[in-house]
PDB file of N, CA, C and O in Angstrom:
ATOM      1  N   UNK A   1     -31.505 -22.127  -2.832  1.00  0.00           N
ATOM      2  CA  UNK A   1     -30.773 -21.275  -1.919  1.00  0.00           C
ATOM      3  C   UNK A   1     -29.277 -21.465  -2.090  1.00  0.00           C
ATOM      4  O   UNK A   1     -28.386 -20.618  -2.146  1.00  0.00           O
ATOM      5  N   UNK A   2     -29.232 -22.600  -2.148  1.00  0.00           N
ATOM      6  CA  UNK A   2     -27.359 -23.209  -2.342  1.00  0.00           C
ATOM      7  C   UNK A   2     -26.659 -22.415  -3.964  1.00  0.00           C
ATOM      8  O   UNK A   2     -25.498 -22.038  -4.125  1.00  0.00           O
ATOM      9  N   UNK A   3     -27.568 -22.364  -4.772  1.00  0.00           N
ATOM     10  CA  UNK A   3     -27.324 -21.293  -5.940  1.00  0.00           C
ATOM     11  C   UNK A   3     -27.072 -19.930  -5.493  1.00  0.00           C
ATOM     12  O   UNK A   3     -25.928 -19.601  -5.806  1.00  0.00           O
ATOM     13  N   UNK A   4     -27.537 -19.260  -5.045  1.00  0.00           N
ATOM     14  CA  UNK A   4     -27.720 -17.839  -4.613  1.00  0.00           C
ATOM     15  C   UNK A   4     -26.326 -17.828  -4.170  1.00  0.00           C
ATOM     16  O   UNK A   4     -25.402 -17.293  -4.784  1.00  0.00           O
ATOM     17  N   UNK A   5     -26.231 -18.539  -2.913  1.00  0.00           N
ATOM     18  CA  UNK A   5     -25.046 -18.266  -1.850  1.00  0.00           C
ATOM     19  C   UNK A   5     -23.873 -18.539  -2.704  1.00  0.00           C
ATOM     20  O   UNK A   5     -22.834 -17.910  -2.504  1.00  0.00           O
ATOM     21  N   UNK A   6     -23.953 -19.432  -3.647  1.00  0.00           N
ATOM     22  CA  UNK A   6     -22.557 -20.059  -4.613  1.00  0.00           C
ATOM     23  C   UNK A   6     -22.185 -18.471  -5.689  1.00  0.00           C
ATOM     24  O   UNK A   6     -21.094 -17.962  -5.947  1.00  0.00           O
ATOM     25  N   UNK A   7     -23.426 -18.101  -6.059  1.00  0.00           N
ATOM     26  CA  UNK A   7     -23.258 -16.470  -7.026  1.00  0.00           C
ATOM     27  C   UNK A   7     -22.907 -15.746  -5.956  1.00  0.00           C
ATOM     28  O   UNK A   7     -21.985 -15.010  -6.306  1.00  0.00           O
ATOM     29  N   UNK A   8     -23.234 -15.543  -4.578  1.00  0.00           N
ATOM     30  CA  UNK A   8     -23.276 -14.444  -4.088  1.00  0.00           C
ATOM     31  C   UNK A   8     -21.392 -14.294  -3.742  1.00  0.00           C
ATOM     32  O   UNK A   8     -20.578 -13.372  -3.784  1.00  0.00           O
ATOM     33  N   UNK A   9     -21.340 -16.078  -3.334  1.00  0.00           N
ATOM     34  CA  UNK A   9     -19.368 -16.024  -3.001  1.00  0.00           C
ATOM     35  C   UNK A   9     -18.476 -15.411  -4.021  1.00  0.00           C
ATOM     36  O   UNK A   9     -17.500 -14.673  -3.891  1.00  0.00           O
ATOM     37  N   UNK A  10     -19.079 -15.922  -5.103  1.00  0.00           N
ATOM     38  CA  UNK A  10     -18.094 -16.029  -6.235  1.00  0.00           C
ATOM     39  C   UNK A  10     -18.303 -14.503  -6.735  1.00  0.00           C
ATOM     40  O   UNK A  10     -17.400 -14.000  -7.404  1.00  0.00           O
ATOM     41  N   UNK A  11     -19.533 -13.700  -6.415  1.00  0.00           N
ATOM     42  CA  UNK A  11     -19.368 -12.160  -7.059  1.00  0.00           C
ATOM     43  C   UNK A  11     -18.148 -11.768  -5.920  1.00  0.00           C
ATOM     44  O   UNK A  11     -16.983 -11.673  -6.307  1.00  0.00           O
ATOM     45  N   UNK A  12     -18.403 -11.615  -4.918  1.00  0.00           N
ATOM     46  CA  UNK A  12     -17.404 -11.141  -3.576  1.00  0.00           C
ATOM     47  C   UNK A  12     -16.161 -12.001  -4.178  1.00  0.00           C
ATOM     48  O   UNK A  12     -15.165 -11.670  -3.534  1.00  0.00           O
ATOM     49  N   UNK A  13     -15.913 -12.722  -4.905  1.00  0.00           N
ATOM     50  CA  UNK A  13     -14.432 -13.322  -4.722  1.00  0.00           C
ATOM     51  C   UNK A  13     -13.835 -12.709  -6.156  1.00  0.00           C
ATOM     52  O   UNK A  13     -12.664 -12.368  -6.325  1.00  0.00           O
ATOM     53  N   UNK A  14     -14.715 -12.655  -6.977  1.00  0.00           N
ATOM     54  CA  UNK A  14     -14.284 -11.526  -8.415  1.00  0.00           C
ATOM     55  C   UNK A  14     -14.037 -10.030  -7.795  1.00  0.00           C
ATOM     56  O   UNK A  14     -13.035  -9.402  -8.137  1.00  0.00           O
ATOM     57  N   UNK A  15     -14.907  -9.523  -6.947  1.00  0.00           N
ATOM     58  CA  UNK A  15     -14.448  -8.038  -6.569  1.00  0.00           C
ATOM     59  C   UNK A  15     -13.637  -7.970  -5.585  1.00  0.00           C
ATOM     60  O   UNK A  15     -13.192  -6.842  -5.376  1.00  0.00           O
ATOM     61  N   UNK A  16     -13.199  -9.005  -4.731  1.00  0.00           N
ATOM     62  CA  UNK A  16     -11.834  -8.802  -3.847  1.00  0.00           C
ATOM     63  C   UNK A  16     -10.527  -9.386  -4.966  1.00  0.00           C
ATOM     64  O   UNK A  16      -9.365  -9.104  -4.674  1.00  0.00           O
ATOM     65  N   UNK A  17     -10.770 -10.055  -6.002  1.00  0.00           N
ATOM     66  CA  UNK A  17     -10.008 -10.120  -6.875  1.00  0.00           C
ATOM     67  C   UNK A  17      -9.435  -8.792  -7.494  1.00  0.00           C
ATOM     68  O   UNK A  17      -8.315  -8.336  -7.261  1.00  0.00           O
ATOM     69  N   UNK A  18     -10.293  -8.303  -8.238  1.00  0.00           N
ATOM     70  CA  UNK A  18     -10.494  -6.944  -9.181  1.00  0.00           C
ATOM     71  C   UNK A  18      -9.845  -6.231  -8.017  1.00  0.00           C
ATOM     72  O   UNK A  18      -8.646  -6.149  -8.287  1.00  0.00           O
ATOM     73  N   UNK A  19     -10.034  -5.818  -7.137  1.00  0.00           N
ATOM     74  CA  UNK A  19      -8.925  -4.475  -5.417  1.00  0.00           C
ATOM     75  C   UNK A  19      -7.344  -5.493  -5.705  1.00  0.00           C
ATOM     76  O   UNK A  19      -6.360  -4.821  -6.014  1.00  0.00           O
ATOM     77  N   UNK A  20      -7.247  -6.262  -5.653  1.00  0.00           N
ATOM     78  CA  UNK A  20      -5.793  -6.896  -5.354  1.00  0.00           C
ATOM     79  C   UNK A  20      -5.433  -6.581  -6.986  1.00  0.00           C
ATOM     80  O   UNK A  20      -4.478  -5.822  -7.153  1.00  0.00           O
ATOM     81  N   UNK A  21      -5.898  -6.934  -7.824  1.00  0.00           N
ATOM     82  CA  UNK A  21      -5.465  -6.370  -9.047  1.00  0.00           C
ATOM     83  C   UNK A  21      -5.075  -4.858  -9.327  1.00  0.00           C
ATOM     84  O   UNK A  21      -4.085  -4.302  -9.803  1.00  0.00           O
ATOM     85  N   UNK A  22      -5.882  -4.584  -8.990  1.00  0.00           N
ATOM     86  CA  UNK A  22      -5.923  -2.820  -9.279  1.00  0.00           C
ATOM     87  C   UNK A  22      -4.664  -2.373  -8.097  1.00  0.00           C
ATOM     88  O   UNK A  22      -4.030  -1.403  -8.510  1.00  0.00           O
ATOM     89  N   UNK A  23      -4.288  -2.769  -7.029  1.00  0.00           N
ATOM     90  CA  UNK A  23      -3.288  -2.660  -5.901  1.00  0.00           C
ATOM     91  C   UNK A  23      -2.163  -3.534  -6.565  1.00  0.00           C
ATOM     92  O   UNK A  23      -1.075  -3.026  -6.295  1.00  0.00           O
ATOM     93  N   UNK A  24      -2.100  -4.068  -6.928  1.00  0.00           N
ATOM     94  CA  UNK A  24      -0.690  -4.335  -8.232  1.00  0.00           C
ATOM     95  C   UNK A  24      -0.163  -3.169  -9.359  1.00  0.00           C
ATOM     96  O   UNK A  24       0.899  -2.636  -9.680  1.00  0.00           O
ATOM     97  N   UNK A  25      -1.628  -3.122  -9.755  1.00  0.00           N
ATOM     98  CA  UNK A  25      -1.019  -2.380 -11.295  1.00  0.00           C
ATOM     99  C   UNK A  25      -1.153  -0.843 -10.556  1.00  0.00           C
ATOM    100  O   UNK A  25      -0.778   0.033 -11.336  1.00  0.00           O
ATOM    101  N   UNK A  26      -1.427  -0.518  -9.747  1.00  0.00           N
ATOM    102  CA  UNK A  26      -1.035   0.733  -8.865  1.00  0.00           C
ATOM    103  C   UNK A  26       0.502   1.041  -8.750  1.00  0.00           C
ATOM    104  O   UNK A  26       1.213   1.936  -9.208  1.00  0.00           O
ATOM    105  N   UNK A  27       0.770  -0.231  -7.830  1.00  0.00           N
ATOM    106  CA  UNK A  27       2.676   0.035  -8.281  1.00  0.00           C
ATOM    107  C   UNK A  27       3.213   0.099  -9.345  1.00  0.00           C
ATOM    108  O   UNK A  27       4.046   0.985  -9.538  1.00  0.00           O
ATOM    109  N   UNK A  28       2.966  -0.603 -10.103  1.00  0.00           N
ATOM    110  CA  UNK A  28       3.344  -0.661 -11.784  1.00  0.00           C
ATOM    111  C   UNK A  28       3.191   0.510 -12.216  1.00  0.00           C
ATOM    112  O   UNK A  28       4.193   1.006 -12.729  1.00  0.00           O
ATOM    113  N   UNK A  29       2.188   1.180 -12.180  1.00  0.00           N
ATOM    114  CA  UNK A  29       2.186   2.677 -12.584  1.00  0.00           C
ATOM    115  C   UNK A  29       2.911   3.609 -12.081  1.00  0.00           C
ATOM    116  O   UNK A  29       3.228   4.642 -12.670  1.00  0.00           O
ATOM    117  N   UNK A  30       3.248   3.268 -10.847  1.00  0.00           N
ATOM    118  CA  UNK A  30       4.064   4.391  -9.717  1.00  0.00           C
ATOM    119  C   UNK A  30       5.475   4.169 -10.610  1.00  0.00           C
ATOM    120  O   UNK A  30       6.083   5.143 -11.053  1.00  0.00           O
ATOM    121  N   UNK A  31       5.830   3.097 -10.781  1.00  0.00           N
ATOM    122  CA  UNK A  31       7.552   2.374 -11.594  1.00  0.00           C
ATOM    123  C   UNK A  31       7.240   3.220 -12.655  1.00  0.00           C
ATOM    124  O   UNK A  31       7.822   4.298 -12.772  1.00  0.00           O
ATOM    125  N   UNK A  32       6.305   2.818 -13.514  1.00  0.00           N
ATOM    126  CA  UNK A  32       6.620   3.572 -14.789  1.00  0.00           C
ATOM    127  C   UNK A  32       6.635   4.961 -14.873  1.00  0.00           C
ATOM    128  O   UNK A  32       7.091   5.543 -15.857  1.00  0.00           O
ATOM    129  N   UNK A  33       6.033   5.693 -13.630  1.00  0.00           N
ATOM    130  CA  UNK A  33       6.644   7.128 -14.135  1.00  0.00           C
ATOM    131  C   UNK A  33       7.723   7.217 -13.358  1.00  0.00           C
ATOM    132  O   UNK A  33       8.200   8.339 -13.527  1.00  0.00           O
ATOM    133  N   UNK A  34       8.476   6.478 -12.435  1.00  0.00           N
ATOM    134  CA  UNK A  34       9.537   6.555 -11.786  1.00  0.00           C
ATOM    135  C   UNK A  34      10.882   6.336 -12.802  1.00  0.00           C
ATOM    136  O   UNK A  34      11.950   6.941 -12.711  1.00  0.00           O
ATOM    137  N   UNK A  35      10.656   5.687 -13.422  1.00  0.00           N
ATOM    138  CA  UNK A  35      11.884   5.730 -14.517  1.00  0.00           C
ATOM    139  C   UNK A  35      12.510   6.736 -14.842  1.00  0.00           C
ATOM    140  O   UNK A  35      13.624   7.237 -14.692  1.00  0.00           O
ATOM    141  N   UNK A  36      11.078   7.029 -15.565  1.00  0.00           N
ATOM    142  CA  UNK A  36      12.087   8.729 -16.444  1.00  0.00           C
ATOM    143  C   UNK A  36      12.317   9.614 -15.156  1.00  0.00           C
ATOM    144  O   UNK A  36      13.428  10.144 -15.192  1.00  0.00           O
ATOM    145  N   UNK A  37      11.691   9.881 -14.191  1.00  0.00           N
ATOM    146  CA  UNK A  37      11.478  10.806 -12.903  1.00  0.00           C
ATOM    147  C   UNK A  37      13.090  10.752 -12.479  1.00  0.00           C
ATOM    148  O   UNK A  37      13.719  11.731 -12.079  1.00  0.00           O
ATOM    149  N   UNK A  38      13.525   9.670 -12.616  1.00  0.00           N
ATOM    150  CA  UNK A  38      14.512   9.216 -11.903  1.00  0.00           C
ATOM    151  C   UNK A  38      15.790   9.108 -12.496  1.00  0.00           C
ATOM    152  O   UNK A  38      16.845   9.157 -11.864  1.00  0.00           O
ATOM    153  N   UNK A  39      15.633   8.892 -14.298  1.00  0.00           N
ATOM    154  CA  UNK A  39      16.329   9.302 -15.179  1.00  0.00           C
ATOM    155  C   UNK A  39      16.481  11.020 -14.714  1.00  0.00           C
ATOM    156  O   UNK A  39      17.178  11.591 -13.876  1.00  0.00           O
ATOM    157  N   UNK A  40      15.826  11.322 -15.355  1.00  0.00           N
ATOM    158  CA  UNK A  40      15.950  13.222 -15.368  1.00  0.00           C
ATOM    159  C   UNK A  40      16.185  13.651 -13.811  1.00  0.00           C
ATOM    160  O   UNK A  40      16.705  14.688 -13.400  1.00  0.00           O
ATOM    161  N   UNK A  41      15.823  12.910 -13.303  1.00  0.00           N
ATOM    162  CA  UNK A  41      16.571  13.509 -11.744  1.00  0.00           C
ATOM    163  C   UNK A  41      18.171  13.762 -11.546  1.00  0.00           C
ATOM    164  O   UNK A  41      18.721  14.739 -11.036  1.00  0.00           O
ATOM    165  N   UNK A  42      18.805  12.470 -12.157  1.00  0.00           N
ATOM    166  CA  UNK A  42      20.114  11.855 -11.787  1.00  0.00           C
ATOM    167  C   UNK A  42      20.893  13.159 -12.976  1.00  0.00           C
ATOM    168  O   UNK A  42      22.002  13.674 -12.839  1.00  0.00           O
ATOM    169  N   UNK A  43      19.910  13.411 -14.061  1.00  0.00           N
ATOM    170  CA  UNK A  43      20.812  14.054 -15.020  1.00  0.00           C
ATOM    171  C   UNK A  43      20.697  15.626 -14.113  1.00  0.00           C
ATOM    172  O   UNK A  43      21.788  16.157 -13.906  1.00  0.00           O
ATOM    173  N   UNK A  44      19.914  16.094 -13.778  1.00  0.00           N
ATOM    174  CA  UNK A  44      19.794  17.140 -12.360  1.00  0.00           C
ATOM    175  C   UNK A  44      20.805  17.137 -11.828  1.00  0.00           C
ATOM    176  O   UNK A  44      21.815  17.791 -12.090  1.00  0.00           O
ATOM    177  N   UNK A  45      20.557  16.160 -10.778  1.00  0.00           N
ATOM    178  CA  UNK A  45      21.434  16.289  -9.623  1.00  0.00           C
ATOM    179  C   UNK A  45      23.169  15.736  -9.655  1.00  0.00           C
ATOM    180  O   UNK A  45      23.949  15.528  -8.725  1.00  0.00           O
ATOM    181  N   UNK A  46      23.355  15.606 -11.304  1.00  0.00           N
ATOM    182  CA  UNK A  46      24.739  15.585 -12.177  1.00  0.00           C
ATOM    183  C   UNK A  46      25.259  16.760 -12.100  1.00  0.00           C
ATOM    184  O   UNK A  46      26.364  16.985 -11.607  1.00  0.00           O
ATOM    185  N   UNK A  47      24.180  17.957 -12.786  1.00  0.00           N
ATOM    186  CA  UNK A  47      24.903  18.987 -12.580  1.00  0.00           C
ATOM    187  C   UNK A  47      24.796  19.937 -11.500  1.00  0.00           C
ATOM    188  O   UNK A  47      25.311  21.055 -11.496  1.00  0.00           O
ATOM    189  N   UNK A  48      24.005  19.361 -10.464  1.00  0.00           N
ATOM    190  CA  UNK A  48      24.039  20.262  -8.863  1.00  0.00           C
ATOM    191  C   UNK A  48      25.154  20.350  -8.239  1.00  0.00           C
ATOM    192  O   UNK A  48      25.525  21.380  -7.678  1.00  0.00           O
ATOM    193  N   UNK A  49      26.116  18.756  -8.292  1.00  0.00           N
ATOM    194  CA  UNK A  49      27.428  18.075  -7.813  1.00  0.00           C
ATOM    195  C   UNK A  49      28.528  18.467  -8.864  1.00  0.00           C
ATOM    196  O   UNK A  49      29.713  18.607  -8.561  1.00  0.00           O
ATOM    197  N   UNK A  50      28.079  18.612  -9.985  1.00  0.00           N
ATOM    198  CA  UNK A  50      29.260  19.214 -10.597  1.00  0.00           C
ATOM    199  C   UNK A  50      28.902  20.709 -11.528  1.00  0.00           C
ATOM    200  O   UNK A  50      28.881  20.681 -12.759  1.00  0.00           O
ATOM    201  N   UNK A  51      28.683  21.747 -10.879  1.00  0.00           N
ATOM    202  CA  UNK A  51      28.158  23.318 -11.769  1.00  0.00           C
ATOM    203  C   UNK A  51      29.089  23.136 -12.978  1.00  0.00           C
ATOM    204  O   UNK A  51      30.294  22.941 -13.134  1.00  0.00           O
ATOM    205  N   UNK A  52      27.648  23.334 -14.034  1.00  0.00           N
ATOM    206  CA  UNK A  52      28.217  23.017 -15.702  1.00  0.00           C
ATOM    207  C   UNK A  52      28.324  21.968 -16.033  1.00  0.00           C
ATOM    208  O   UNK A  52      28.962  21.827 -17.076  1.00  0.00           O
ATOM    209  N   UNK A  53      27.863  20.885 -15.457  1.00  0.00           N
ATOM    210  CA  UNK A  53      28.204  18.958 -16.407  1.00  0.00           C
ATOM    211  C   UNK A  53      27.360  19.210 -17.340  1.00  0.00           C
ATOM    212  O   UNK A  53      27.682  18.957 -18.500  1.00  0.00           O
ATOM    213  N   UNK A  54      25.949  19.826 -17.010  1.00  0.00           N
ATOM    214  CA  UNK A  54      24.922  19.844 -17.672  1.00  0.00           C
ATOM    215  C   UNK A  54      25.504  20.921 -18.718  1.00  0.00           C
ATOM    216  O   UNK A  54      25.685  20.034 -19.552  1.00  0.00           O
ATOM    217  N   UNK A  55      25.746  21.544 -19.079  1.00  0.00           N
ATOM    218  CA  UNK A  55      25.928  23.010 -20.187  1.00  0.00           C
ATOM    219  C   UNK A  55      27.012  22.236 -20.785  1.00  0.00           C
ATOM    220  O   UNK A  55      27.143  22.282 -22.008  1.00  0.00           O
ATOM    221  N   UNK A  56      28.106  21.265 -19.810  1.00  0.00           N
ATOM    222  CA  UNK A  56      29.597  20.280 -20.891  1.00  0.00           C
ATOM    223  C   UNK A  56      28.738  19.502 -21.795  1.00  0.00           C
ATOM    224  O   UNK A  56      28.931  19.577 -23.008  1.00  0.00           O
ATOM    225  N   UNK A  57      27.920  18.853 -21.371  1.00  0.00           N
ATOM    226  CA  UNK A  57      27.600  17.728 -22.193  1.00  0.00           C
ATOM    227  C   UNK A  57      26.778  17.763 -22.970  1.00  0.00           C
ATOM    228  O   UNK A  57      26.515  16.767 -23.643  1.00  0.00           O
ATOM    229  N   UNK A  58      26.001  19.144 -23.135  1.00  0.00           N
ATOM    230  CA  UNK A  58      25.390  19.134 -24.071  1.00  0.00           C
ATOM    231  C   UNK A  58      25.541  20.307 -24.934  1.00  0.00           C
ATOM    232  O   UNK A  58      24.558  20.871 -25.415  1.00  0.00           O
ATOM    233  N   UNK A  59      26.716  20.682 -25.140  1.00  0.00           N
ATOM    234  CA  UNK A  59      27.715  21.772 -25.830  1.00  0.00           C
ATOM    235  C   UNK A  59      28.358  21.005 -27.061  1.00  0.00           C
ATOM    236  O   UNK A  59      28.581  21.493 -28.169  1.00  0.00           O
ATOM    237  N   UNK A  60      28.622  19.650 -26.626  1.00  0.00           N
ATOM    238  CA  UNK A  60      28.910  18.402 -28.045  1.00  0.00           C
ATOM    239  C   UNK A  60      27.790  17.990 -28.646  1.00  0.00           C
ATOM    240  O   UNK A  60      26.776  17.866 -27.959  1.00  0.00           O
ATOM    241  N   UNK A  61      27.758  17.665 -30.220  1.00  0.00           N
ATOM    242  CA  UNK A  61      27.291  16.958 -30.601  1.00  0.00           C
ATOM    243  C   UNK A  61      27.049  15.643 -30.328  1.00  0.00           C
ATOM    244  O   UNK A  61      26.069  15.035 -30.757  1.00  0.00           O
ATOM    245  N   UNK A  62      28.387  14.911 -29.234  1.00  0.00           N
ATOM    246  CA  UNK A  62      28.199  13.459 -29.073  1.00  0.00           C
ATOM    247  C   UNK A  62      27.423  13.588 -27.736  1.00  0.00           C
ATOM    248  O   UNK A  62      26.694  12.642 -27.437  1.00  0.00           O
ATOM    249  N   UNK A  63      27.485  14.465 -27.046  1.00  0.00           N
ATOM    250  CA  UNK A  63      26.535  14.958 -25.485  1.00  0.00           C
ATOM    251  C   UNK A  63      25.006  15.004 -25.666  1.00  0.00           C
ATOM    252  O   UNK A  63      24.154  14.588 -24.880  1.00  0.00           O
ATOM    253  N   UNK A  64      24.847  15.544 -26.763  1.00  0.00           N
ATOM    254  CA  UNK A  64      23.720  16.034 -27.234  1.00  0.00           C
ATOM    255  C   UNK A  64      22.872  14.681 -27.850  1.00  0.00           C
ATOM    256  O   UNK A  64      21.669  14.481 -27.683  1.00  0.00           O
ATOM    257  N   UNK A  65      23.698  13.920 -28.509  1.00  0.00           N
ATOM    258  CA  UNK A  65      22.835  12.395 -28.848  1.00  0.00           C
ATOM    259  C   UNK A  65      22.970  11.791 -27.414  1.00  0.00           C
ATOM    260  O   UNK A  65      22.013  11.205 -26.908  1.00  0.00           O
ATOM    261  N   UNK A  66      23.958  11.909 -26.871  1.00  0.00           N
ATOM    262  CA  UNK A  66      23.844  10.971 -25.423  1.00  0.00           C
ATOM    263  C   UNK A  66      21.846  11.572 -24.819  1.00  0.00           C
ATOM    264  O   UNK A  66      20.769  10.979 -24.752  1.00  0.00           O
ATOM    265  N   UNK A  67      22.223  12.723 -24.578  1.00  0.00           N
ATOM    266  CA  UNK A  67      21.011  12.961 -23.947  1.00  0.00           C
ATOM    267  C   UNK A  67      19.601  12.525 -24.542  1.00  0.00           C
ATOM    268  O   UNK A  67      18.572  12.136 -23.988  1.00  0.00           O
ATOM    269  N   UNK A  68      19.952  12.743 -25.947  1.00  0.00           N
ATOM    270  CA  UNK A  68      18.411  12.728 -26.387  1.00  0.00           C
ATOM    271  C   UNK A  68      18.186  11.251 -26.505  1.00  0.00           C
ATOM    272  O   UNK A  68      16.988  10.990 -26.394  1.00  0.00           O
ATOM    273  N   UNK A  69      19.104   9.975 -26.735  1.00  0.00           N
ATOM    274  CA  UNK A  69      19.373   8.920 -26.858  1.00  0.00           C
ATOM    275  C   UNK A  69      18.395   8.006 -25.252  1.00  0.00           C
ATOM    276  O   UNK A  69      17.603   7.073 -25.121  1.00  0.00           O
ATOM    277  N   UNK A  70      19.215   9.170 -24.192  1.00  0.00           N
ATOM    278  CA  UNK A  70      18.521   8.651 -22.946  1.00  0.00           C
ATOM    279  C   UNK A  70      17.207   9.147 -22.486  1.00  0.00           C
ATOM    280  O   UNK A  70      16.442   8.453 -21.815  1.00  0.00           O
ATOM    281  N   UNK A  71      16.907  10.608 -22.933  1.00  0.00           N
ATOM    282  CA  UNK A  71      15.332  10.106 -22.983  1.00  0.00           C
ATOM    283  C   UNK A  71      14.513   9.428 -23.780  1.00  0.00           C
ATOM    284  O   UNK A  71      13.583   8.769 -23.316  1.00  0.00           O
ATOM    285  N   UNK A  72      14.805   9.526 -25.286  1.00  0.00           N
ATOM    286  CA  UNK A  72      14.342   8.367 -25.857  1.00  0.00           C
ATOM    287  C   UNK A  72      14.060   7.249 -25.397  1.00  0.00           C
ATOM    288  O   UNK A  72      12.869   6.950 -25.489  1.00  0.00           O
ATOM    289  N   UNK A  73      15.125   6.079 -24.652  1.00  0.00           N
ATOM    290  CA  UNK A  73      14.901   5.527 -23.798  1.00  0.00           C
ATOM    291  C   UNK A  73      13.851   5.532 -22.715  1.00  0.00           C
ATOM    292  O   UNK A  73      13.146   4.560 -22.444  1.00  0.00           O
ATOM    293  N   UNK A  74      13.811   6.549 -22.198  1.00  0.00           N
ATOM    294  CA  UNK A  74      12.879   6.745 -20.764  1.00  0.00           C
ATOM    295  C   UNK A  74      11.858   6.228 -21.024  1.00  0.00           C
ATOM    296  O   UNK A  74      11.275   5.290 -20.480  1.00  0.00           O
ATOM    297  N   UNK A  75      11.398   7.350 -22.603  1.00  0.00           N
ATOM    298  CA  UNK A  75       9.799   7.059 -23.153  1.00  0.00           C
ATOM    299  C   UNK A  75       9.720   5.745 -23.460  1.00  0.00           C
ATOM    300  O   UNK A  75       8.657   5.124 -23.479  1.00  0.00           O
ATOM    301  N   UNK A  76      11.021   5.182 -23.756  1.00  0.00           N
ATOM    302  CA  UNK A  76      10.288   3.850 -24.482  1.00  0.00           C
ATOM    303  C   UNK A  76       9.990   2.882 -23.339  1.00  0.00           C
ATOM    304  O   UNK A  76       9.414   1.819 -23.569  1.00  0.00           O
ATOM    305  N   UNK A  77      10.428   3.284 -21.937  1.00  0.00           N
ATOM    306  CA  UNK A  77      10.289   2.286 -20.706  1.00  0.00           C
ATOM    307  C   UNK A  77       9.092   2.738 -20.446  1.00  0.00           C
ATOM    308  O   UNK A  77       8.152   2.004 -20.754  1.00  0.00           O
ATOM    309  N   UNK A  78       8.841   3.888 -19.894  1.00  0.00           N
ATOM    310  CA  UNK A  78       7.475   4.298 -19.824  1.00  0.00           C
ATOM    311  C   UNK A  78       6.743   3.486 -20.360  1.00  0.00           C
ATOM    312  O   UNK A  78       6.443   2.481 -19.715  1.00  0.00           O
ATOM    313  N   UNK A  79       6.306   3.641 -21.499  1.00  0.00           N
ATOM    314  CA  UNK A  79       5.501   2.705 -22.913  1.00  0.00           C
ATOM    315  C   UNK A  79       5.664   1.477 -22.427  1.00  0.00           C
ATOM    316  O   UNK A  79       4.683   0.853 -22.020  1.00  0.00           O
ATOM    317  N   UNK A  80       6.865   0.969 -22.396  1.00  0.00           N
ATOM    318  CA  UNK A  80       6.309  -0.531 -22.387  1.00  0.00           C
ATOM    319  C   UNK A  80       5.637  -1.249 -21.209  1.00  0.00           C
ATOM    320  O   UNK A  80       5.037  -2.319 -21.109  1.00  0.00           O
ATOM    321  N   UNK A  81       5.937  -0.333 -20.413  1.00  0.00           N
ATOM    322  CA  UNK A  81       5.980  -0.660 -18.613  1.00  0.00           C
ATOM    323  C   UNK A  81       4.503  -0.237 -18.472  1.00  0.00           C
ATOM    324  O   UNK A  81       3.915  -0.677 -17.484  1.00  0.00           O
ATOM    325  N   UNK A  82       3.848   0.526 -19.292  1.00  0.00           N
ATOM    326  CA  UNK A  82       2.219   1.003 -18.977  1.00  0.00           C
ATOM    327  C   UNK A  82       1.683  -0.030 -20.175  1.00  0.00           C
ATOM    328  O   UNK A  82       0.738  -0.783 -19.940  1.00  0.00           O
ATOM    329  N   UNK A  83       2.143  -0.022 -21.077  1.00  0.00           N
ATOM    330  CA  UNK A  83       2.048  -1.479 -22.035  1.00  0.00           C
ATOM    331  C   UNK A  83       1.653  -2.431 -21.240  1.00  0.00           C
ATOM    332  O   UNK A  83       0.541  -2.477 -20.714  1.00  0.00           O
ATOM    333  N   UNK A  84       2.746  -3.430 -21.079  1.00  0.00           N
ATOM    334  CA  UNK A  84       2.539  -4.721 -20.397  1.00  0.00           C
ATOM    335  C   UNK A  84       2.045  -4.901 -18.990  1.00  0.00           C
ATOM    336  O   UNK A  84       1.912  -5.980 -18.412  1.00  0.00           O
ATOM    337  N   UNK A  85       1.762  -3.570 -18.461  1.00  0.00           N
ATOM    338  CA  UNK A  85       1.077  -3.730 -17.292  1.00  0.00           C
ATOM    339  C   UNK A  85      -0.698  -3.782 -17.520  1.00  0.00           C
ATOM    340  O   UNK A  85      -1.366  -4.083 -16.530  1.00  0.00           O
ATOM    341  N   UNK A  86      -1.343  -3.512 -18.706  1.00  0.00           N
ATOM    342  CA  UNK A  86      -2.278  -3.277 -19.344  1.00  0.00           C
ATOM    343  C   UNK A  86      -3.414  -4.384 -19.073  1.00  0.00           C
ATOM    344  O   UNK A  86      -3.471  -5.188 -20.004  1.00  0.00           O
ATOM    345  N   UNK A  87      -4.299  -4.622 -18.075  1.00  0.00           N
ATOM    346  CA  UNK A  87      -5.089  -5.520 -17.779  1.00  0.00           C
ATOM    347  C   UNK A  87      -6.529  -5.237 -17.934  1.00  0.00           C
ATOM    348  O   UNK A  87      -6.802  -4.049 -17.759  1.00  0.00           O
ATOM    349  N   UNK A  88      -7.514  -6.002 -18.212  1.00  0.00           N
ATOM    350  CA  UNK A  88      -8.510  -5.594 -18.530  1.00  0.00           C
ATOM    351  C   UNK A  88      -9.127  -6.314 -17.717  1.00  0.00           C
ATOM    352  O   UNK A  88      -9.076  -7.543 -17.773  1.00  0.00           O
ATOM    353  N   UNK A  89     -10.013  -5.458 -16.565  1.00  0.00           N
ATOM    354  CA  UNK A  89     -10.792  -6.298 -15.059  1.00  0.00           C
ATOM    355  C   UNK A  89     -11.995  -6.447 -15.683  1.00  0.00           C
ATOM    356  O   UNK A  89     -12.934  -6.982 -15.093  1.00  0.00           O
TER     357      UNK A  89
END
């Protein structure tokens, strides 16, 4: 009987494990699409506050690597941030 009850704790203590896990990497996922969300927002609401930042800066060639430079970036946070959050329950 003392077997049973010792499997029966320890399954219940792996599956309240596995919910607190999965309620971690929940936020982690929320961050990683918040990055770029939040990137491309700010480049938005750049040109809401100033009509045309957006059409200035990417009218240059050096505007034009800025931008693509910073989503490049985004993706690569994305990636790593769904990367290293990567757990196997």
């Amino acid at each position: 009987m003392s077997a049973l009850r010792n499997l029966t704790e320890t399954l219940e203590e792996r599956k309240e494990t596995r919910r607190e896990v999965r309620t971690q990497l929940s936020q982690v996922n929320m961050t990683s699409y918040a990055v770029p969300v939040l990137g491309v927002g700010s480049l938005f609401l750049m040109d809401g506050v100033k009509d045309g930042a957006l059409e200035r800066m990417t009218s240059s060639p050096f505007g034009q690597a800025a931008v693509i430079i910073a989503f490049s970036l985004y993706a690569v946070g994305f990636v790593l941030i769904r990367r290293l959050s990567r757990i196997d329950i």
